[in-house]
C-alpha positions as CSV (number, residue, x, y, z in Angstrom):
1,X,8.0,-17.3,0.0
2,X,9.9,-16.4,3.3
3,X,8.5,-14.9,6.4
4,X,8.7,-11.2,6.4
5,X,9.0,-9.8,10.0
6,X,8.4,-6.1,10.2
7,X,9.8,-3.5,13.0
8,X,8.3,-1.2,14.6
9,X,9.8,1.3,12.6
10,X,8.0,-0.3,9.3
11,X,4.7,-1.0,10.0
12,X,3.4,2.9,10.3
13,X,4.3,2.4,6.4
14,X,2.3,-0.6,6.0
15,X,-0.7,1.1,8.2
16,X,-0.6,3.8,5.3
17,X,-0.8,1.1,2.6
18,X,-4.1,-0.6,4.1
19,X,-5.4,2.9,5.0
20,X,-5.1,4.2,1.5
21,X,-6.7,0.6,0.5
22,X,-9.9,1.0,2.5
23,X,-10.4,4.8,1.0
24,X,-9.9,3.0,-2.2
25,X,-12.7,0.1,-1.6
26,X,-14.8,2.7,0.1
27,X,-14.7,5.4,-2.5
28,X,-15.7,2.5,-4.9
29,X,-18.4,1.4,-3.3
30,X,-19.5,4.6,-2.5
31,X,-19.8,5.0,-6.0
32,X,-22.0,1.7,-7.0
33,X,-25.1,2.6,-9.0
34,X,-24.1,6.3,-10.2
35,X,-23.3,6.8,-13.6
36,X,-19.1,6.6,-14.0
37,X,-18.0,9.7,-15.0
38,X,-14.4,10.7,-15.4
39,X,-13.7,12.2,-12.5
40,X,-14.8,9.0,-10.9
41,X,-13.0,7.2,-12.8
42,X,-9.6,9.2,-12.6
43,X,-10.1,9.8,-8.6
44,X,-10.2,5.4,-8.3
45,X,-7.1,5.2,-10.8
46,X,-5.1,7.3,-8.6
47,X,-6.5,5.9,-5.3
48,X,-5.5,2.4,-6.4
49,X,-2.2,3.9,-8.1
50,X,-1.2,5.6,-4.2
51,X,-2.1,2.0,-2.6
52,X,0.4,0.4,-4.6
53,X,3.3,2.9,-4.0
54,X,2.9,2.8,-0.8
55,X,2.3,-1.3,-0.5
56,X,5.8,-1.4,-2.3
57,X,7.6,1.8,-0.2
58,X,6.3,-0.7,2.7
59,X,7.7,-3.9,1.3
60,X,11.1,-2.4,0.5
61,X,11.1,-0.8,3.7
62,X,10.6,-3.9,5.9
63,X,13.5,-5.4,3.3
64,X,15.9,-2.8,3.7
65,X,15.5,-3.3,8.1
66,X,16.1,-6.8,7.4
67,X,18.9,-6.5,5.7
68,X,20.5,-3.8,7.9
69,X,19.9,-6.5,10.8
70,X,21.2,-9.6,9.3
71,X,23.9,-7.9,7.5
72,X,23.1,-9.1,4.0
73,X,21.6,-8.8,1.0
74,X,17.4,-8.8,0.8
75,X,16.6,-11.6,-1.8
């Protein structure tokens, strides 16, 4: 795996990833001990569904500047 260096101009994206994480963990163990009811249960699939869109607009993100600045392809 290479080293991926991020620009300025990506890491606000990956701030929102880690941010959208922590809600995640914290909503979750917010929850510990209460009886899991659906809304729980749909409000921690769509937390962890948001932190993984916007992990992966992050990634392709930081890609897409390295490619514009090396001129080639991101592999």
């Amino acid at each position: 795996m290479s080293f991926m260096a991020t620009s300025t101009r990506s890491i606000p994206a990956f701030v929102v990833a880690g941010l959208s994480l922590v809600l995640a963990v914290a909503t979750g163990v917010a929850w510990l001990g209460q009886p899991l009811r659906l809304v729980h249960l749909l409000t921690i699939i769509g937390l962890g569904m948001i932190t993984g869109v916007s992990w992966m607009q992050a990634v392709l993100r930081a890609r897409q500047e390295r490619s514009s600045r090396t001129g080639g392809p991101a592999a």
